[in-house]
C-alpha positions as a Markdown table, in Angstrom:
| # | Residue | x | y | z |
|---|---|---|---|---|
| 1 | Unk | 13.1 | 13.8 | 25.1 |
| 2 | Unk | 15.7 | 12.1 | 23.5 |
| 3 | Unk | 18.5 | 10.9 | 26.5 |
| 4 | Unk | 22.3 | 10.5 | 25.5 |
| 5 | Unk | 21.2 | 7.0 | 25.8 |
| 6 | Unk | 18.9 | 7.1 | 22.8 |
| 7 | Unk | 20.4 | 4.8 | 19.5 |
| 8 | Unk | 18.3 | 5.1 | 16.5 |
| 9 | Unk | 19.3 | 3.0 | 14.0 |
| 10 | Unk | 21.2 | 3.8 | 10.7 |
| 11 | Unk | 18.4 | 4.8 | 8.5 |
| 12 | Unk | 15.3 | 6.5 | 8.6 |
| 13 | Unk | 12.4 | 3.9 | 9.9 |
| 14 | Unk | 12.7 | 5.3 | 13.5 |
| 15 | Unk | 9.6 | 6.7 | 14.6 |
| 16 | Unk | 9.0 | 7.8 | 17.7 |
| 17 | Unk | 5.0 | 8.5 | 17.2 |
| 18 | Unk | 2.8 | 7.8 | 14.7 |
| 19 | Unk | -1.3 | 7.6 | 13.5 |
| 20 | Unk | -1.5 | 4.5 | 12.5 |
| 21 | Unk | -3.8 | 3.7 | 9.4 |
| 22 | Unk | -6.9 | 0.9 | 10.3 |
| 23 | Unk | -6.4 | -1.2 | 7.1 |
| 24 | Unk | -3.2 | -2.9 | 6.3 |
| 25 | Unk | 0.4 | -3.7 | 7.2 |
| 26 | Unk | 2.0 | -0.6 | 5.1 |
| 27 | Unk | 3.7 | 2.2 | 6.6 |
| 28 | Unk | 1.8 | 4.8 | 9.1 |
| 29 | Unk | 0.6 | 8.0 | 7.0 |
| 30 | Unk | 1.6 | 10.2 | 9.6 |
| 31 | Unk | 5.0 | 9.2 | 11.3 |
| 32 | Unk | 7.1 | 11.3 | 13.5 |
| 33 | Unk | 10.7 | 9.9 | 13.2 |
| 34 | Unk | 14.2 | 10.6 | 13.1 |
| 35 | Unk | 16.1 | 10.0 | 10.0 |
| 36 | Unk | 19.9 | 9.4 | 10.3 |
| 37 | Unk | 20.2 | 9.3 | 6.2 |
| 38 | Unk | 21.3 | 12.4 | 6.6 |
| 39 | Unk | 24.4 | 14.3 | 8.6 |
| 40 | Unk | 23.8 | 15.5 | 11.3 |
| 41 | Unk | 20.5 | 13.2 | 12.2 |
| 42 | Unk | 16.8 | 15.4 | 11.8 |
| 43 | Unk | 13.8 | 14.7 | 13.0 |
| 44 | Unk | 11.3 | 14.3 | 10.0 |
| 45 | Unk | 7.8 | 14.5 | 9.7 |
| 46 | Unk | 6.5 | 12.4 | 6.7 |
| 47 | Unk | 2.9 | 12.4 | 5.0 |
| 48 | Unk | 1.8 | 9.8 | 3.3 |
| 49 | Unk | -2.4 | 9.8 | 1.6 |
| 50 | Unk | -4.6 | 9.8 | -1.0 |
| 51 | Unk | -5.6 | 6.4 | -2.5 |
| 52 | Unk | -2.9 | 3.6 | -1.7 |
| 53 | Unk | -1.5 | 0.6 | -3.5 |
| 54 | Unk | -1.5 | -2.0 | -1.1 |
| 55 | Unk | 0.4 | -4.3 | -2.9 |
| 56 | Unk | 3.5 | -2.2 | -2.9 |
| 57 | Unk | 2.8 | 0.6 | -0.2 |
| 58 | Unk | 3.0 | 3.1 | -2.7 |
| 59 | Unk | 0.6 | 6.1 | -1.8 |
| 60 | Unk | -0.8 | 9.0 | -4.2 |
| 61 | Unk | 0.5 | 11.8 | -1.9 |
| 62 | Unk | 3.8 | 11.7 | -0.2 |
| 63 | Unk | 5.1 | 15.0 | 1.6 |
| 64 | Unk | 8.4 | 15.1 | 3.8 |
| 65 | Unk | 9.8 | 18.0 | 6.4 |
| 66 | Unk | 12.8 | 18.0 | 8.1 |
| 67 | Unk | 11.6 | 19.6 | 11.3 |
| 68 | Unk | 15.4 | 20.4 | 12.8 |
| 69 | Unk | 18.8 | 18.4 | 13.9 |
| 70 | Unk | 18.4 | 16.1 | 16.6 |
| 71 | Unk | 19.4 | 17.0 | 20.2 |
| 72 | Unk | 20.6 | 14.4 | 22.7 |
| 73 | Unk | 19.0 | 15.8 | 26.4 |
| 74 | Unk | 16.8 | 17.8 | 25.0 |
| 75 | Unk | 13.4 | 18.3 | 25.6 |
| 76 | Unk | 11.0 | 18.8 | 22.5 |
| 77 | Unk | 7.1 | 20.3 | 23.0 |
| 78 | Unk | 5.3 | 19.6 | 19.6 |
| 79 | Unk | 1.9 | 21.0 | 18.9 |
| 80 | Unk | 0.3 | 19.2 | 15.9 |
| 81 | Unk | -3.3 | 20.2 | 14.6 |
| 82 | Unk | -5.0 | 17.9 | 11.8 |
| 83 | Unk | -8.1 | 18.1 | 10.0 |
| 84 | Unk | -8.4 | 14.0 | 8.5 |
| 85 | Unk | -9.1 | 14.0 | 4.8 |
| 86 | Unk | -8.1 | 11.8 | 2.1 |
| 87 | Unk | -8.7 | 14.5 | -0.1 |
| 88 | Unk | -5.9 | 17.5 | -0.9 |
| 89 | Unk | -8.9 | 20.1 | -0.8 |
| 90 | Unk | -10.6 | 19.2 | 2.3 |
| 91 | Unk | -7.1 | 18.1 | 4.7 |
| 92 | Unk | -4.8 | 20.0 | 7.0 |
| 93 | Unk | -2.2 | 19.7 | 8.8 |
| 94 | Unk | 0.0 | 22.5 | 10.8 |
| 95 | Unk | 3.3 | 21.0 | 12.9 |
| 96 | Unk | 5.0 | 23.7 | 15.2 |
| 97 | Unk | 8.5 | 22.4 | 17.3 |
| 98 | Unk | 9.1 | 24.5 | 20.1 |
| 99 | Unk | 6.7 | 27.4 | 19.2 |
| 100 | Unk | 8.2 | 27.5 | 15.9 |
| 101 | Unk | 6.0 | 26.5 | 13.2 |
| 102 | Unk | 7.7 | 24.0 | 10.8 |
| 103 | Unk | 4.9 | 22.3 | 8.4 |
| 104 | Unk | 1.7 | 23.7 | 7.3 |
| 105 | Unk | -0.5 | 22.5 | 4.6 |
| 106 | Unk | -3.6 | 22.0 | 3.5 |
| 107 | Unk | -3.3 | 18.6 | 1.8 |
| 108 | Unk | -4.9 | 15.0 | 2.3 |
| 109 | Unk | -4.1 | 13.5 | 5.3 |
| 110 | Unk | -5.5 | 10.0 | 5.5 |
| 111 | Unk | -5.3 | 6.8 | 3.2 |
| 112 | Unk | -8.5 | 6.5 | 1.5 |
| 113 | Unk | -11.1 | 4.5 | 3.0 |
| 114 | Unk | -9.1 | 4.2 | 6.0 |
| 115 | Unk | -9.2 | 5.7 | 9.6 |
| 116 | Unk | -6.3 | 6.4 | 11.9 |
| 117 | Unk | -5.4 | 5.8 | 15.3 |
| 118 | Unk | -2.2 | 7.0 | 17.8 |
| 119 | Unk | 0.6 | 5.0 | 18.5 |
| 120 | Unk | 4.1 | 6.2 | 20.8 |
| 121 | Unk | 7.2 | 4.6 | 21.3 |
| 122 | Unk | 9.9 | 3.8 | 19.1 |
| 123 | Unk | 9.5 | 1.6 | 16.5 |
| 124 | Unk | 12.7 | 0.8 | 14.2 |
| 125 | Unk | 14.3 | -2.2 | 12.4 |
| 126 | Unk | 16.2 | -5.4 | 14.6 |
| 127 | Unk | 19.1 | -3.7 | 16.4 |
| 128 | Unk | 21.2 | -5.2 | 18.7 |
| 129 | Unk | 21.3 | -2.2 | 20.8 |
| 130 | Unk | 18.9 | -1.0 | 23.4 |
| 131 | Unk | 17.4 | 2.6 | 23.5 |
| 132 | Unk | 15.5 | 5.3 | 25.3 |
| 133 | Unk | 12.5 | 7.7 | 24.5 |
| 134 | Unk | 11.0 | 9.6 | 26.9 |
| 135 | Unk | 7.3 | 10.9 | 26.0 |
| 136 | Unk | 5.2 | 13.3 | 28.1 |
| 137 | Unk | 2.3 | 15.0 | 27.9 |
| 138 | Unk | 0.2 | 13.9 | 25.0 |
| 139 | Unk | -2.7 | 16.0 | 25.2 |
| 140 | Unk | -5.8 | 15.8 | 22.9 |
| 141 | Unk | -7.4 | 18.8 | 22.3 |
| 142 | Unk | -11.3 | 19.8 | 20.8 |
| 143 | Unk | -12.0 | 22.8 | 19.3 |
């Protein structure tokens, strides 16, 4: 839920949820964010895999959707199903916004030699102004 009193910042590094990767201090490859680069603001899925140079955070795989515009007091329900793979052949992943299915793929999904693990709130650049994100409801499900 993103309240009227929600400010991201002017560009794109504000993620609201993430899997985090185990190994190093470049960006999440799976990050849930909104991206006010463009006009009006979208939330954005990014992708980022395959094997990763860790001197400049530059990854072999990088895949982007813009999952819709951003609503101000308005409730999202994402359902997200991954299969973890650094490899194109043997990753999935399948993103669906409010029953609507926006990204499906089977690609790789993981940095190589690295695990992931969940992270929520809203992570974004210095900004003098302060901000709210409401999450609910995470829910991990087994097949």
């Amino acid at each position: 839920y993103f309240p009227t009193s929600f400010h991201p910042n002017a560009g794109a590094w504000n993620i609201f949820t993430q899997w985090h990767q185990t190994g190093d201090q470049c960006p999440p490859p799976v990050r849930f964010m909104v991206d006010k680069y463009v006009k009006p603001a979208k939330l954005r899925l990014d992708i980022w895999s395959g094997r990763l140079n860790t001197s400049h955070c530059i990854p072999q795989y990088k895949h982007t959707w813009y999952l819709g515009k951003l609503r101000r007091n308005h409730w999202y329900n994402f359902v997200v199903k991954f299969k973890w793979s650094p490899r194109k052949s043997a990753g999935f992943v399948r993103v669906s916004v409010n029953g609507k299915i926006k990204a499906r793929k089977h690609m790789a999904t993981l940095y190589k030699g690295m695990g992931v693990y969940l992270k929520q709130g809203f992570y974004r650049g210095e900004s003098g102004k302060k901000t709210t994100i409401i999450h609910d409801g995470m829910t991990r499900f087994r097949p």
